[in-house]
C-alpha positions as CSV (number, residue, x, y, z in Angstrom):
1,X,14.7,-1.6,14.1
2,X,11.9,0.0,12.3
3,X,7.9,-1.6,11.7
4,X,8.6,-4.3,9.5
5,X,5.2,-4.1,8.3
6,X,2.8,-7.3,7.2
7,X,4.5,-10.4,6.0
8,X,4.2,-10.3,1.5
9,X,5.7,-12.6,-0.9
10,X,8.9,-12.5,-2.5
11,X,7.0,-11.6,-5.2
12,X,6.5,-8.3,-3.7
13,X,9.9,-7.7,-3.1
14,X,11.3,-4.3,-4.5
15,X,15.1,-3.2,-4.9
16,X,16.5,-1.2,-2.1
17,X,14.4,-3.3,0.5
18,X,16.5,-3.1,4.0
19,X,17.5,-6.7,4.4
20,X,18.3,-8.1,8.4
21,X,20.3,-9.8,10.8
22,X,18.3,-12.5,13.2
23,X,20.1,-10.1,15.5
24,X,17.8,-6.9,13.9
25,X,21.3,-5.5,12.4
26,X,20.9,-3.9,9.2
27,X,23.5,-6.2,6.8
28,X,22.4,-4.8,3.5
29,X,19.7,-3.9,0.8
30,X,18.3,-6.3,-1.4
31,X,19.9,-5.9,-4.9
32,X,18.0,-8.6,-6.6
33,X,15.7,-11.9,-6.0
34,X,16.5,-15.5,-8.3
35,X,13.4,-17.1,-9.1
36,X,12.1,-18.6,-12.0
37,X,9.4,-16.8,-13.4
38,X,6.2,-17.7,-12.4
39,X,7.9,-20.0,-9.3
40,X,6.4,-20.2,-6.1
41,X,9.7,-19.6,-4.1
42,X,12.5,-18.1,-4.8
43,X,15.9,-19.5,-5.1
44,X,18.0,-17.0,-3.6
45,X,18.7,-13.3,-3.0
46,X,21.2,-11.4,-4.1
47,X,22.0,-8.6,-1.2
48,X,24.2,-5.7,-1.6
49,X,26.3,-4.4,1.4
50,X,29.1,-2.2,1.9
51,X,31.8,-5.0,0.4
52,X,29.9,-5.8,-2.3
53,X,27.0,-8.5,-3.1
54,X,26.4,-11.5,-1.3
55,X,24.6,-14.6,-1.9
56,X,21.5,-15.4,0.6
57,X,19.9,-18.8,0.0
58,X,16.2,-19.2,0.4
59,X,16.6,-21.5,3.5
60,X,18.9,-19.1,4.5
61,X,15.5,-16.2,4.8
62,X,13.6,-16.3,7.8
63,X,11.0,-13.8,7.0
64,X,9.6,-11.6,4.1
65,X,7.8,-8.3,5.4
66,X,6.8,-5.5,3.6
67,X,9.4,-3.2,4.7
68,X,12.2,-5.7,5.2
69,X,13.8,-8.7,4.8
70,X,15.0,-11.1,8.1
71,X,17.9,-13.8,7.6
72,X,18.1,-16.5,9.8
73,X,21.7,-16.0,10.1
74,X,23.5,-13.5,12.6
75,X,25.2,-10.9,11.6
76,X,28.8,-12.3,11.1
77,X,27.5,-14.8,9.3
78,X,25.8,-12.8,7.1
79,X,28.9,-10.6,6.2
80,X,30.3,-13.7,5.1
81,X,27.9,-15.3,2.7
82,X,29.2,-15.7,-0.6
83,X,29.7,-13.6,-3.1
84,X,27.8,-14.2,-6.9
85,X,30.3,-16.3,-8.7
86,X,31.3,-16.5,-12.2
87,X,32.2,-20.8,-12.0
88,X,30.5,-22.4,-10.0
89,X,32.6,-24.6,-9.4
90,X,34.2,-22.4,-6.7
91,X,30.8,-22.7,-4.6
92,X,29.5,-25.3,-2.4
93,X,28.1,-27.7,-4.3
94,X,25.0,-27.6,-3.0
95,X,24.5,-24.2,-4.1
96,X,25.8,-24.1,-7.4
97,X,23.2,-23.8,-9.4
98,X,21.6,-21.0,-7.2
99,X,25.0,-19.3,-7.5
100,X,25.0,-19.2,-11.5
101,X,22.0,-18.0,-12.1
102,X,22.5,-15.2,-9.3
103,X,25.6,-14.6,-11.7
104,X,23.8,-14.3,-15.1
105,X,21.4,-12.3,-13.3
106,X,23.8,-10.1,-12.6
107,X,25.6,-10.2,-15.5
108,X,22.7,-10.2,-18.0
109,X,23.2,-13.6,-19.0
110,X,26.9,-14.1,-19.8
């Protein structure tokens, strides 16, 4: 694995950004970040790999750097977070509301 540079804030965060295994595997990019504007955290990120997008949790991050992102998940677990869902209702209920509004950010709003 490459420099990951300084630790930043999700703030910082830019599309694209290499996103990491605990293990230092490469399981995606970052395709977006849910946070309320102005928030001091984030609620989630949105990651896109080769099967599609996936749903990391904030608790679920270990570490923000400049040039990646680390989970705190190995790598089959991350390949099998969950995807952005439509009805949230299908997803755990303690992440339902992260997984809607990774949904409408998605989807624009609808």
């Amino acid at each position: 694995m490459t420099d990951l540079g300084s630790p930043v804030s999700y703030l910082t965060l830019q599309k694209g950004t290499p996103v990491f295994s605990r293990q230092h595997d490469q399981v995606g990019t970052l395709h977006v970040v849910v946070a309320d504007d102005g928030a001091d955290a984030f609620d989630a990120l949105v990651i896109a790999e080769d099967e599609g997008l996936r749903v990391a949790l904030a608790e679920e991050v270990e570490s923000i750097h400049e040039s990646a992102i680390v989970l705190a998940l190995d790598t089959k677990t991350c390949h099998r977070l969950p995807v952005p869902e439509a009805d949230p209702e299908a997803a755990q209920a303690s992440a339902r509301e992260r997984l809607r509004r990774a949904w409408e950010h998605l989807t624009g709003g609808s």
